[in-house]
PDB file of N, CA, C, O and CB in Angstrom:
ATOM      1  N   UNK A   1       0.822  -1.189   0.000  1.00  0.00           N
ATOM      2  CA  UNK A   1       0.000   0.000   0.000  1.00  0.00           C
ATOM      3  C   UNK A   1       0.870   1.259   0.000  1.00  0.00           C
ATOM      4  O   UNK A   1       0.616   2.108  -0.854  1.00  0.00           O
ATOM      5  CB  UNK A   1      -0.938  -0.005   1.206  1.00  0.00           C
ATOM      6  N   UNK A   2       1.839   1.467   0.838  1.00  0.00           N
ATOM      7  CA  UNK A   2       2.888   2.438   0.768  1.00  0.00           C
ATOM      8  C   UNK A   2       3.459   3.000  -0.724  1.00  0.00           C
ATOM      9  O   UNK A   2       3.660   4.033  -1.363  1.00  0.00           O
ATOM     10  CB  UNK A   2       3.995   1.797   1.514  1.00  0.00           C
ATOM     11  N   UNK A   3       3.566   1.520  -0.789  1.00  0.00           N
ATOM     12  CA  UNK A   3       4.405   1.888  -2.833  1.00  0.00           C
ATOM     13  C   UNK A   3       3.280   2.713  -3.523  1.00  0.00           C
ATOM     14  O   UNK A   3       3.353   3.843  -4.008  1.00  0.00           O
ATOM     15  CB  UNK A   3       4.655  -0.025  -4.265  1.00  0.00           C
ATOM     16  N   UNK A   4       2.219   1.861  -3.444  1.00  0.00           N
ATOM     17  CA  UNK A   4       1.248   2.160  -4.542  1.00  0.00           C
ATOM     18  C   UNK A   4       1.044   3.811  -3.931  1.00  0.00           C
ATOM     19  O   UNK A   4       0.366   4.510  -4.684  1.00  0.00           O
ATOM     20  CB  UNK A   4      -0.357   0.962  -4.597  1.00  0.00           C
ATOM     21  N   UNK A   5       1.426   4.329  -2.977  1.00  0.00           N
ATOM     22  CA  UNK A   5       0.888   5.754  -2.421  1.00  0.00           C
ATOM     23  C   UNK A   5       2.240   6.980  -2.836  1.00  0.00           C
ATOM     24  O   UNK A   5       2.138   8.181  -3.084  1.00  0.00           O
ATOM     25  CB  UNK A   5       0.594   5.592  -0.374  1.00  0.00           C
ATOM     26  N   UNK A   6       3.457   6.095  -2.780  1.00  0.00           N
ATOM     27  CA  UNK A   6       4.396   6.502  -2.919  1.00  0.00           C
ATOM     28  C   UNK A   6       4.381   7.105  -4.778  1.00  0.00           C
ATOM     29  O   UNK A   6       4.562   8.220  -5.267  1.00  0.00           O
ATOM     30  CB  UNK A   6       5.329   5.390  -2.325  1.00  0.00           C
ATOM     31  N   UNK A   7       4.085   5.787  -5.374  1.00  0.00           N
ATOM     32  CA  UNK A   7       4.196   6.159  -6.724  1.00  0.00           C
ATOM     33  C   UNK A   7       3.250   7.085  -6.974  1.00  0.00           C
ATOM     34  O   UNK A   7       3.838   7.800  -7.786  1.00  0.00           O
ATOM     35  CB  UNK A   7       4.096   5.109  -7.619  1.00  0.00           C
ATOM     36  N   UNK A   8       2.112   7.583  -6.814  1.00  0.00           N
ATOM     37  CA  UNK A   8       0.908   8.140  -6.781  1.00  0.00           C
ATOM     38  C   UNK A   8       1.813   9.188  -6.514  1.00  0.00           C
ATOM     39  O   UNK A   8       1.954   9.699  -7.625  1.00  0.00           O
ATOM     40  CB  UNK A   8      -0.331   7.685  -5.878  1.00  0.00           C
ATOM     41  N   UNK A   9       2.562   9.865  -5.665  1.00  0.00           N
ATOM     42  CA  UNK A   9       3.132  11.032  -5.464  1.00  0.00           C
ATOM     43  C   UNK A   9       4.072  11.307  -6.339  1.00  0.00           C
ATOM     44  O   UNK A   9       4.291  12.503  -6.535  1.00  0.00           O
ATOM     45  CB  UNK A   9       3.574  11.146  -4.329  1.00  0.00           C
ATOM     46  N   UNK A  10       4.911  10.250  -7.129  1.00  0.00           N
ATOM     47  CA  UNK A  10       6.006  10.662  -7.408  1.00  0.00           C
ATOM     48  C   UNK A  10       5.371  11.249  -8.848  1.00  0.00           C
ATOM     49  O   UNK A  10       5.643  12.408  -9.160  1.00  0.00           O
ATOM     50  CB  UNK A  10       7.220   9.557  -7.314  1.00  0.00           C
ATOM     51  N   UNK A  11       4.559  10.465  -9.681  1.00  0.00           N
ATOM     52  CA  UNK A  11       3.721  10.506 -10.455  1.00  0.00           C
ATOM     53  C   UNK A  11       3.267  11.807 -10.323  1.00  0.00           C
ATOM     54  O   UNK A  11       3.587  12.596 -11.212  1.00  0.00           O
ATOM     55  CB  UNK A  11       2.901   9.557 -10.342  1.00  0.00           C
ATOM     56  N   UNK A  12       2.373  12.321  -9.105  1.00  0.00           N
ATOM     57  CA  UNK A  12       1.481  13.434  -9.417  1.00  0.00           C
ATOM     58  C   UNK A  12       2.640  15.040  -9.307  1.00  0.00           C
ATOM     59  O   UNK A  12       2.559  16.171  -9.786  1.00  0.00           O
ATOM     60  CB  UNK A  12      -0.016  13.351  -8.066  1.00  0.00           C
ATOM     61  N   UNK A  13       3.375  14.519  -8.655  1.00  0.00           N
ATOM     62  CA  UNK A  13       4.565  15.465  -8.805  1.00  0.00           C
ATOM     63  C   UNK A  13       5.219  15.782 -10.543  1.00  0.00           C
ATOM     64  O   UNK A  13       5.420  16.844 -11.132  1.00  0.00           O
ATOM     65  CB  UNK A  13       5.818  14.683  -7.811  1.00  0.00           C
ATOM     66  N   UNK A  14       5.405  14.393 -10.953  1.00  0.00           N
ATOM     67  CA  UNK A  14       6.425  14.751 -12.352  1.00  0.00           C
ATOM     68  C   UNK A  14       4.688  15.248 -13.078  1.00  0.00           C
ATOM     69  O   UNK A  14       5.122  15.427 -14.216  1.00  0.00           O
ATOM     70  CB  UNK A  14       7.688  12.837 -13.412  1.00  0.00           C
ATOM     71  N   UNK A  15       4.072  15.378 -13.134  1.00  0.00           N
ATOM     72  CA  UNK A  15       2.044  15.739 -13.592  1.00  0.00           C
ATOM     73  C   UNK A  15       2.384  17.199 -13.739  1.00  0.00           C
ATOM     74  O   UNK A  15       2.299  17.866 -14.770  1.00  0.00           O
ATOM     75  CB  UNK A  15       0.350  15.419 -11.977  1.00  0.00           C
ATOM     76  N   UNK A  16       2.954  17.760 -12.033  1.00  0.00           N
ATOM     77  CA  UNK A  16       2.536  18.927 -11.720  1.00  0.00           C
ATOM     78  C   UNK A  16       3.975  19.780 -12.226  1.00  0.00           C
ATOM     79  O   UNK A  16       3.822  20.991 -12.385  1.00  0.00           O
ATOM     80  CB  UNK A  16       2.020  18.990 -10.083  1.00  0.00           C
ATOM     81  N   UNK A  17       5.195  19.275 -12.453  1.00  0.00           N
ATOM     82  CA  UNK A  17       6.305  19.412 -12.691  1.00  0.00           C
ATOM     83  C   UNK A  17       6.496  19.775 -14.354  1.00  0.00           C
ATOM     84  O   UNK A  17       7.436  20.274 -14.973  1.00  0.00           O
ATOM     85  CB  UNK A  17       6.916  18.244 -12.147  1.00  0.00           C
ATOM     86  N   UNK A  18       5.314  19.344 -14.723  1.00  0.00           N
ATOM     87  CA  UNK A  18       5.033  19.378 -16.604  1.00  0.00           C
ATOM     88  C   UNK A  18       5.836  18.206 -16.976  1.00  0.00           C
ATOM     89  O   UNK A  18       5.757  17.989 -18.185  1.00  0.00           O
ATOM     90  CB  UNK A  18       5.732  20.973 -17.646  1.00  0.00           C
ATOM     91  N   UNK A  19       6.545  17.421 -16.371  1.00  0.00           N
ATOM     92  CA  UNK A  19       7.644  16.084 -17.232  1.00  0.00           C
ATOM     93  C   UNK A  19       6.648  15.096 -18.450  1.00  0.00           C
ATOM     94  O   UNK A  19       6.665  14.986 -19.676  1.00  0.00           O
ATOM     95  CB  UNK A  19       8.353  14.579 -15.653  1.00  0.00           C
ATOM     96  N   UNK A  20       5.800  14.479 -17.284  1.00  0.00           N
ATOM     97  CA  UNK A  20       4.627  14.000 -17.921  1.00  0.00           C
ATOM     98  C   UNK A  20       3.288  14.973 -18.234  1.00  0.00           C
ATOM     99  O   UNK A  20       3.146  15.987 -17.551  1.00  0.00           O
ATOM    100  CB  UNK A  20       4.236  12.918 -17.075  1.00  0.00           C
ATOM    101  N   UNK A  21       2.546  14.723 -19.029  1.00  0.00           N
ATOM    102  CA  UNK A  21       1.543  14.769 -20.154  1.00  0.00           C
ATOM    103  C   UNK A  21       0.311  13.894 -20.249  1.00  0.00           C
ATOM    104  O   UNK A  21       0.427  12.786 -20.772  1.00  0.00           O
ATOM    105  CB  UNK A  21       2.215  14.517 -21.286  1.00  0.00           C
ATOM    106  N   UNK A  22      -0.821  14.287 -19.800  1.00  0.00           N
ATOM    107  CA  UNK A  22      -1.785  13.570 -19.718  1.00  0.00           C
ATOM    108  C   UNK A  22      -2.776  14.016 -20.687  1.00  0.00           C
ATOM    109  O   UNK A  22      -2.625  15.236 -20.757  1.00  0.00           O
ATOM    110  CB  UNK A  22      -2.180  13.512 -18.483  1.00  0.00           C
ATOM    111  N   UNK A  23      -3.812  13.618 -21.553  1.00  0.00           N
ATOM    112  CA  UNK A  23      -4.298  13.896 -22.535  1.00  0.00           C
ATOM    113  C   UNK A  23      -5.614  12.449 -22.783  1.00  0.00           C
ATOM    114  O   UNK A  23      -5.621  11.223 -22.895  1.00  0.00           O
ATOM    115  CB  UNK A  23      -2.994  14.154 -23.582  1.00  0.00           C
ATOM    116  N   UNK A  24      -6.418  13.407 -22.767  1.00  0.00           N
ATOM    117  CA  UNK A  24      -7.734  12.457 -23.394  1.00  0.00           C
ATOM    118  C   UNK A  24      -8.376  12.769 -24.690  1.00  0.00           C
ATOM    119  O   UNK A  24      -8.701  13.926 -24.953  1.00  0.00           O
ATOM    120  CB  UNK A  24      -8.965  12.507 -22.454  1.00  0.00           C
ATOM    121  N   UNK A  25      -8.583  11.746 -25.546  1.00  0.00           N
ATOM    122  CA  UNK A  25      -9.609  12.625 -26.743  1.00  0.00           C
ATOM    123  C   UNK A  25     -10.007  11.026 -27.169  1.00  0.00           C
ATOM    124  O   UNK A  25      -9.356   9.992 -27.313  1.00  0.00           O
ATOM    125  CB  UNK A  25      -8.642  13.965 -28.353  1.00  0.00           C
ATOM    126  N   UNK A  26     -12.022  11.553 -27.341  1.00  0.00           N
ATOM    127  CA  UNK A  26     -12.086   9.852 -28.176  1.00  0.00           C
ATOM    128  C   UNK A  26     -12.096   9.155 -27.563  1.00  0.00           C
ATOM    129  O   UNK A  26     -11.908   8.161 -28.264  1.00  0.00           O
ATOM    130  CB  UNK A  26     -11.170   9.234 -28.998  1.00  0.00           C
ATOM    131  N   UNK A  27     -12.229   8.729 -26.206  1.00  0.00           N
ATOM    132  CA  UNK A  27     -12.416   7.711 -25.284  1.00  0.00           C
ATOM    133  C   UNK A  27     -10.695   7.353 -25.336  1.00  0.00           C
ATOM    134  O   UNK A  27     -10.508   6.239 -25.827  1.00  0.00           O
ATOM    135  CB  UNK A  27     -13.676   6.407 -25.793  1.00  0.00           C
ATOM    136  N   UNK A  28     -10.194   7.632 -25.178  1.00  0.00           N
ATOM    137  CA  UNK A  28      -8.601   6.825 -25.724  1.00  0.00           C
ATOM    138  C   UNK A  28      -7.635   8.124 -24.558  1.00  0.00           C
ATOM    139  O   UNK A  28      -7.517   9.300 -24.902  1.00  0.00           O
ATOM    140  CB  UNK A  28      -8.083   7.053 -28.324  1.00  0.00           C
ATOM    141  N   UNK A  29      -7.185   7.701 -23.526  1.00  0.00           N
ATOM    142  CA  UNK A  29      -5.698   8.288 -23.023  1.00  0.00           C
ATOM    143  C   UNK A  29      -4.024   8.600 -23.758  1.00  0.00           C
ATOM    144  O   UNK A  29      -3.268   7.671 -24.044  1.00  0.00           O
ATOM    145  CB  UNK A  29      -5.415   7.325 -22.037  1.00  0.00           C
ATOM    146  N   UNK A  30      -3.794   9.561 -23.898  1.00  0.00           N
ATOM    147  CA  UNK A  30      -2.398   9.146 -24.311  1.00  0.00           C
ATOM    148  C   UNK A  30      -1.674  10.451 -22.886  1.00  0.00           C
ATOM    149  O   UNK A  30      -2.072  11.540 -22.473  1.00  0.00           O
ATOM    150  CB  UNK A  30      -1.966   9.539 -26.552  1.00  0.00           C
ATOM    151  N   UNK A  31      -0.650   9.685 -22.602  1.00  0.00           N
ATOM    152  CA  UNK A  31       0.250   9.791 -21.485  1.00  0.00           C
ATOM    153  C   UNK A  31       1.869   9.664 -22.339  1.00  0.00           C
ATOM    154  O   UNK A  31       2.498   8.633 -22.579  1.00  0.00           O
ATOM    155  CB  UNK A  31      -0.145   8.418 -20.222  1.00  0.00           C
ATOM    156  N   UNK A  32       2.309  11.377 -22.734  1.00  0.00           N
ATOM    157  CA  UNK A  32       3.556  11.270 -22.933  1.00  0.00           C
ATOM    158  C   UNK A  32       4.417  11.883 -21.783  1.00  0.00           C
ATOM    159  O   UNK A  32       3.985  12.673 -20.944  1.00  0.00           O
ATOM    160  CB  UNK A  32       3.800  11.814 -24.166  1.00  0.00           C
ATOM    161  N   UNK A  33       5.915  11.329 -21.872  1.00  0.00           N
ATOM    162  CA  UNK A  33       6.417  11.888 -21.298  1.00  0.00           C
ATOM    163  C   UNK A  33       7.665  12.566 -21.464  1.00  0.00           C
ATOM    164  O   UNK A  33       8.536  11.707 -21.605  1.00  0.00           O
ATOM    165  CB  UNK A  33       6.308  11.372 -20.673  1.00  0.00           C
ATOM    166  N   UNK A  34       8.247  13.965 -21.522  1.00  0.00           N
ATOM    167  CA  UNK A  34       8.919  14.893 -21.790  1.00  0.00           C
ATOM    168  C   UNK A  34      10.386  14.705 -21.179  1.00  0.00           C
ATOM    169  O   UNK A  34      10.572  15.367 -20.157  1.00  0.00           O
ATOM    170  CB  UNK A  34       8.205  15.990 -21.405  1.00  0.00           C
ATOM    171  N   UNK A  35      11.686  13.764 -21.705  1.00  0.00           N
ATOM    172  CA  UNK A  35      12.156  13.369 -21.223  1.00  0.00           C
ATOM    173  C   UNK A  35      13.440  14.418 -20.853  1.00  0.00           C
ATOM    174  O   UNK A  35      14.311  14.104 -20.042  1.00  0.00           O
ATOM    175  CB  UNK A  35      12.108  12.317 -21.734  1.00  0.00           C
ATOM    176  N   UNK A  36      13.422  15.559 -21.492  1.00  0.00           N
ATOM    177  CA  UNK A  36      14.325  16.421 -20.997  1.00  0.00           C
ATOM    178  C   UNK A  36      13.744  17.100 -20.036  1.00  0.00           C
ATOM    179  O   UNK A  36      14.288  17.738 -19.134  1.00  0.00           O
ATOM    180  CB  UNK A  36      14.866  17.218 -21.885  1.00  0.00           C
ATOM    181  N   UNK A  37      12.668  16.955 -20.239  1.00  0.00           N
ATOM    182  CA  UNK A  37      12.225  18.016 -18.457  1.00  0.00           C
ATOM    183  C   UNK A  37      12.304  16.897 -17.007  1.00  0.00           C
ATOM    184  O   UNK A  37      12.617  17.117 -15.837  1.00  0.00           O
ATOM    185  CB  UNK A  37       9.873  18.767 -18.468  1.00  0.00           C
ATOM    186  N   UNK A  38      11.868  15.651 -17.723  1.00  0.00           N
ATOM    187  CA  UNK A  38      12.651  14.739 -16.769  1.00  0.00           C
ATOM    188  C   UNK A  38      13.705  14.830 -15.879  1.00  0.00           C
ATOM    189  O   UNK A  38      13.901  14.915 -14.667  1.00  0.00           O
ATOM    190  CB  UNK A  38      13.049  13.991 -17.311  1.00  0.00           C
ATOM    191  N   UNK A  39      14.341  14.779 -16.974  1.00  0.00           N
ATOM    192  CA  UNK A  39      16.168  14.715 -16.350  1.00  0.00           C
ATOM    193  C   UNK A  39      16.035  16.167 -15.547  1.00  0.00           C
ATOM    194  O   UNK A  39      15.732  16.059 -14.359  1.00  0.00           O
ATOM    195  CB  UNK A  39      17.837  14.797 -17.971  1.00  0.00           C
ATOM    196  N   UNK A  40      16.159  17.039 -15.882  1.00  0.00           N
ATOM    197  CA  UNK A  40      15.947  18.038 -15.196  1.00  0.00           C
ATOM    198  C   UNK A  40      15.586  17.743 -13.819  1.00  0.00           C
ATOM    199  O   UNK A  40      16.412  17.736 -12.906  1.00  0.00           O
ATOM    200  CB  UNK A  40      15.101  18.740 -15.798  1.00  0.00           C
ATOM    201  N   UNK A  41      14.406  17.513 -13.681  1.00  0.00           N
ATOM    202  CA  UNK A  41      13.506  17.659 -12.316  1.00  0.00           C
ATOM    203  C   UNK A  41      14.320  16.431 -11.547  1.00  0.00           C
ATOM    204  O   UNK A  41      14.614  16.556 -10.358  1.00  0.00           O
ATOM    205  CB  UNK A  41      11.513  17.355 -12.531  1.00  0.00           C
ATOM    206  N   UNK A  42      14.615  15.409 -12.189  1.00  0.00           N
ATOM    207  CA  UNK A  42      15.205  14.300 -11.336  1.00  0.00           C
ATOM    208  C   UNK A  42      16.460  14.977 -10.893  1.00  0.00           C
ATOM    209  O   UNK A  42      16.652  14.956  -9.677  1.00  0.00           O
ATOM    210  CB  UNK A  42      15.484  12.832 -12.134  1.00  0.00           C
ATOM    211  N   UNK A  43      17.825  15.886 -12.027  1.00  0.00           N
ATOM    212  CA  UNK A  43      18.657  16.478 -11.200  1.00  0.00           C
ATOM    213  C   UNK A  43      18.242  17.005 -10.286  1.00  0.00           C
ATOM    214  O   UNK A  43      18.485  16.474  -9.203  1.00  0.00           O
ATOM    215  CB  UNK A  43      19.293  17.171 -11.622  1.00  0.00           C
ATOM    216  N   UNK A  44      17.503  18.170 -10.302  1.00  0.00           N
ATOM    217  CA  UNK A  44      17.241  18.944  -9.094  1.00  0.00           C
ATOM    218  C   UNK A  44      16.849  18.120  -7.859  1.00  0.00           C
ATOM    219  O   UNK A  44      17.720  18.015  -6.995  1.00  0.00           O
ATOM    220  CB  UNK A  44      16.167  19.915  -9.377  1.00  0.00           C
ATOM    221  N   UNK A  45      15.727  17.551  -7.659  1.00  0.00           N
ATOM    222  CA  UNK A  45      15.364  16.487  -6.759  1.00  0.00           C
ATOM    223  C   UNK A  45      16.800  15.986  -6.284  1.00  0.00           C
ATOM    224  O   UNK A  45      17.210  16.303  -5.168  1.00  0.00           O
ATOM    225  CB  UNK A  45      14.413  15.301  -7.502  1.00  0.00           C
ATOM    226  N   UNK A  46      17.249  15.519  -6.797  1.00  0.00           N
ATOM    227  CA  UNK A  46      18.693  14.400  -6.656  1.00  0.00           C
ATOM    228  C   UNK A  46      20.053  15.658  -5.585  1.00  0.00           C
ATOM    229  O   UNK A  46      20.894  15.409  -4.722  1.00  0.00           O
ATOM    230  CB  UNK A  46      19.579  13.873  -9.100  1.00  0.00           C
ATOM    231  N   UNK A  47      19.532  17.158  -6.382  1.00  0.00           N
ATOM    232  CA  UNK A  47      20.990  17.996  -5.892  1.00  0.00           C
ATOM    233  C   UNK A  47      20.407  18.344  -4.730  1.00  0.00           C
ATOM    234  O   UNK A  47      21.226  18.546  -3.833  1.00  0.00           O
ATOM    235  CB  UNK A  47      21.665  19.439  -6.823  1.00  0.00           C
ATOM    236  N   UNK A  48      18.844  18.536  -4.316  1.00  0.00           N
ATOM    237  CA  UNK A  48      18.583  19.003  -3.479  1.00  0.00           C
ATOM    238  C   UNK A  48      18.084  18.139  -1.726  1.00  0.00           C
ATOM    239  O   UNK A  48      17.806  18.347  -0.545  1.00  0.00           O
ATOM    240  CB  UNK A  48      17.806  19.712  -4.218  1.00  0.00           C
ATOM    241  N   UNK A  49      18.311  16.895  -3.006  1.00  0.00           N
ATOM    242  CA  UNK A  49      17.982  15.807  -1.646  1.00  0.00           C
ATOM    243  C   UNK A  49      19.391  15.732  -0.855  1.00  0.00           C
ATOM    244  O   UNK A  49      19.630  15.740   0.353  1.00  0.00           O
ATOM    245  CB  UNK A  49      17.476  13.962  -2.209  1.00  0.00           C
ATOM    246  N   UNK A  50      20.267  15.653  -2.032  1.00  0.00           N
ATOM    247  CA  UNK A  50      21.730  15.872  -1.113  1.00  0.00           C
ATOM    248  C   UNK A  50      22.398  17.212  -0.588  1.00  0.00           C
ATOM    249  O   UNK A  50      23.485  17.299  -0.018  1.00  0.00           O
ATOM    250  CB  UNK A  50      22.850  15.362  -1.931  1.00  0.00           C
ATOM    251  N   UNK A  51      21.778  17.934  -0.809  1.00  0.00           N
ATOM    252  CA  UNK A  51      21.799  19.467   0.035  1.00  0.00           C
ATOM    253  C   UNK A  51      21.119  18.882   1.775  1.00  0.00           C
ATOM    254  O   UNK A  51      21.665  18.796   2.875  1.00  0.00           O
ATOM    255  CB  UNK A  51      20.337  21.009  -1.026  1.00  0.00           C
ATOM    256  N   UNK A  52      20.165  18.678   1.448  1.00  0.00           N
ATOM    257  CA  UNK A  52      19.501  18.111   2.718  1.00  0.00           C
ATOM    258  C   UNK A  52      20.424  17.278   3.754  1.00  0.00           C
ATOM    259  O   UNK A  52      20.793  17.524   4.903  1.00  0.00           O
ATOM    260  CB  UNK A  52      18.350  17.155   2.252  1.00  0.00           C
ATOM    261  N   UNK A  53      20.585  16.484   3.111  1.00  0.00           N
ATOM    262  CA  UNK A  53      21.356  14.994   3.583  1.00  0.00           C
ATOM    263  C   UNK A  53      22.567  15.972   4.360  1.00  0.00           C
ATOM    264  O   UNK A  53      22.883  15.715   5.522  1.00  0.00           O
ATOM    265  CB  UNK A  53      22.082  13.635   1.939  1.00  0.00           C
ATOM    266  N   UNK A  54      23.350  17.364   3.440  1.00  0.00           N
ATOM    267  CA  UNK A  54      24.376  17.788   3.990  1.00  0.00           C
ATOM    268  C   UNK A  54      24.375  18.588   4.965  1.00  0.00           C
ATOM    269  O   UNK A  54      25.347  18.744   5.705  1.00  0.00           O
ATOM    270  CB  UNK A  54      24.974  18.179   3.296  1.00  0.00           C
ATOM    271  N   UNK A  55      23.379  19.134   5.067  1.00  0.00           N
ATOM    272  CA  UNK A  55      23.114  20.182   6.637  1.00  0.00           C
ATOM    273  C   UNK A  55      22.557  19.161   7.257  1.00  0.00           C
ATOM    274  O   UNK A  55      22.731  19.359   8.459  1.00  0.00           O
ATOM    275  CB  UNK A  55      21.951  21.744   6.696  1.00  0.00           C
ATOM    276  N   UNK A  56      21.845  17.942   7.054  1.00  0.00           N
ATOM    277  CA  UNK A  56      21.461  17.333   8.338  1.00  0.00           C
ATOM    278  C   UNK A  56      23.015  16.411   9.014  1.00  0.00           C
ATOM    279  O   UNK A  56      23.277  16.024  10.153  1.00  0.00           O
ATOM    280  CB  UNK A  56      19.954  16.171   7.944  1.00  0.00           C
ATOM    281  N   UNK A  57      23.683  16.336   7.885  1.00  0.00           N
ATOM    282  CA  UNK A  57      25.017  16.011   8.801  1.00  0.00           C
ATOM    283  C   UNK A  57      25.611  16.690   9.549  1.00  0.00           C
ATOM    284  O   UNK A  57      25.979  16.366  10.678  1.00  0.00           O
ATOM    285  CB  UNK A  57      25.956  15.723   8.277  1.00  0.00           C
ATOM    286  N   UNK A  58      25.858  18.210   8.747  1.00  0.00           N
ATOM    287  CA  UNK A  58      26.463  19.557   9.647  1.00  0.00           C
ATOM    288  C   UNK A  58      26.202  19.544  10.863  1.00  0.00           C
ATOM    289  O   UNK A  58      26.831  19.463  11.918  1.00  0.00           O
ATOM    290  CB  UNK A  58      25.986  20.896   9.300  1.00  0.00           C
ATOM    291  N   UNK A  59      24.144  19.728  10.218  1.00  0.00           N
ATOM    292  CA  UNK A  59      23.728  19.779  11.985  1.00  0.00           C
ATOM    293  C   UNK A  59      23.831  18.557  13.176  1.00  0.00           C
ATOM    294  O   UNK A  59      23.667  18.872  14.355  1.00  0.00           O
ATOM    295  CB  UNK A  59      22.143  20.074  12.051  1.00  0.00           C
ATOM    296  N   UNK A  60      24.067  17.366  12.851  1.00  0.00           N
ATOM    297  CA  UNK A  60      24.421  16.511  13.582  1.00  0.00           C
ATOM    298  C   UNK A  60      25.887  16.052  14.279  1.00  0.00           C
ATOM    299  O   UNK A  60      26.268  15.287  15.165  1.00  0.00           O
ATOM    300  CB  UNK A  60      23.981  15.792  12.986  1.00  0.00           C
ATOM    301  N   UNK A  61      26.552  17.146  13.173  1.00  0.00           N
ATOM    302  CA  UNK A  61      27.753  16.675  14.190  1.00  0.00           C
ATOM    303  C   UNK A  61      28.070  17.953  14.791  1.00  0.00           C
ATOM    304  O   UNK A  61      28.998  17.814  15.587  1.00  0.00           O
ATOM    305  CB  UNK A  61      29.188  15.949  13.461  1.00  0.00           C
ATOM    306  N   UNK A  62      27.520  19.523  14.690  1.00  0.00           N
ATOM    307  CA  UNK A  62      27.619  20.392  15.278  1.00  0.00           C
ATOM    308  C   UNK A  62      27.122  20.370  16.403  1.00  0.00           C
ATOM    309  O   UNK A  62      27.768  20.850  17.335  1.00  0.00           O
ATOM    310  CB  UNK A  62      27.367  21.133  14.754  1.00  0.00           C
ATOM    311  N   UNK A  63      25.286  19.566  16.717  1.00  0.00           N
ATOM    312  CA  UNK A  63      24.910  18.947  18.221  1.00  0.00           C
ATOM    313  C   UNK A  63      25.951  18.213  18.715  1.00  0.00           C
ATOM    314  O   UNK A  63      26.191  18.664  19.835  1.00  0.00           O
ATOM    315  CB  UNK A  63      23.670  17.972  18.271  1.00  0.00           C
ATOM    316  N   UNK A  64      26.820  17.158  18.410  1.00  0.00           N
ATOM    317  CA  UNK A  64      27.144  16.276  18.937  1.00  0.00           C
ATOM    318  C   UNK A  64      28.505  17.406  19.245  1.00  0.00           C
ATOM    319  O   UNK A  64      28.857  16.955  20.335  1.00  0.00           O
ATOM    320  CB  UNK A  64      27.097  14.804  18.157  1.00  0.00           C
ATOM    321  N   UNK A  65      28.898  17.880  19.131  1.00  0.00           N
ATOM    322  CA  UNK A  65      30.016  18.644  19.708  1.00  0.00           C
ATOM    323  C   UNK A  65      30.000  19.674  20.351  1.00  0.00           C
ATOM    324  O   UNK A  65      31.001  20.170  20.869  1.00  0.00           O
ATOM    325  CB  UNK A  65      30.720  18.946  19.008  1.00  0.00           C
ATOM    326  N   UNK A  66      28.397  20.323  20.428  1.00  0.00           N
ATOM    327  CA  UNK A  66      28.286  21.232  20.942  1.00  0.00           C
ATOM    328  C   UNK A  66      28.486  20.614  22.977  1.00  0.00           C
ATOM    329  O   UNK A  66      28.220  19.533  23.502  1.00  0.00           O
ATOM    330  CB  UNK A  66      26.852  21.891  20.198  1.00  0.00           C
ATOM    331  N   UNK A  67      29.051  21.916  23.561  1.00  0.00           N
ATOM    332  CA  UNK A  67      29.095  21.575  25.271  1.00  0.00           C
ATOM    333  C   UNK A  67      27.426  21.565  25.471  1.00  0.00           C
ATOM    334  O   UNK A  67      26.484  21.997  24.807  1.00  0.00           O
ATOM    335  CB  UNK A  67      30.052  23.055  26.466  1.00  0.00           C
ATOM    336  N   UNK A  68      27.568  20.817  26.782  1.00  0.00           N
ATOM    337  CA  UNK A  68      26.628  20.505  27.335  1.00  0.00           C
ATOM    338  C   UNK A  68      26.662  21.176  28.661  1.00  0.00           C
ATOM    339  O   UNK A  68      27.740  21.249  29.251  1.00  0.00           O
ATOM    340  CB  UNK A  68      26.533  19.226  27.295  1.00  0.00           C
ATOM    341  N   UNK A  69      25.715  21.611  29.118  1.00  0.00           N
ATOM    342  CA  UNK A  69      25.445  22.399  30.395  1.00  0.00           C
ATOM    343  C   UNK A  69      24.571  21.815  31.302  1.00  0.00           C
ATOM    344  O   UNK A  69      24.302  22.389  32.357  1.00  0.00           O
ATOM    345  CB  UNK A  69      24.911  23.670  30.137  1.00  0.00           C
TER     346      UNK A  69
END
């Protein structure tokens, strides 16, 4: 259940991101997807998840060294 909720986000994100392309006409779906805006959004995602990752280290080893009172 997680996955299926997970993908649902990652999905409605690259939706809202413009990567993917949703389109109805005619009873018939077509779902393209824009693979340079892709890459894009996955860099960013990717530079900014490891931005994260790097101040939560900062800040973890700046607690761990900070004095204690």
């Amino acid at each position: 259940m997680r996955t299926l909720i997970l993908l649902g986000l990652v999905v409605g994100g690259l939706v809202v991101a413009g990567a993917i392309h949703i389109s109805q006409s005619n009873g018939t779906i077509q779902v393209s997807i824009d693979e340079q805006r892709l890459e894009a959004v996955a860099g960013r995602v990717a530079r900014e998840g490891e931005e994260i990752v790097r101040q939560a280290t900062t800040q973890g080893t700046t607690q761990a060294t900070a004095p204690t009172r």
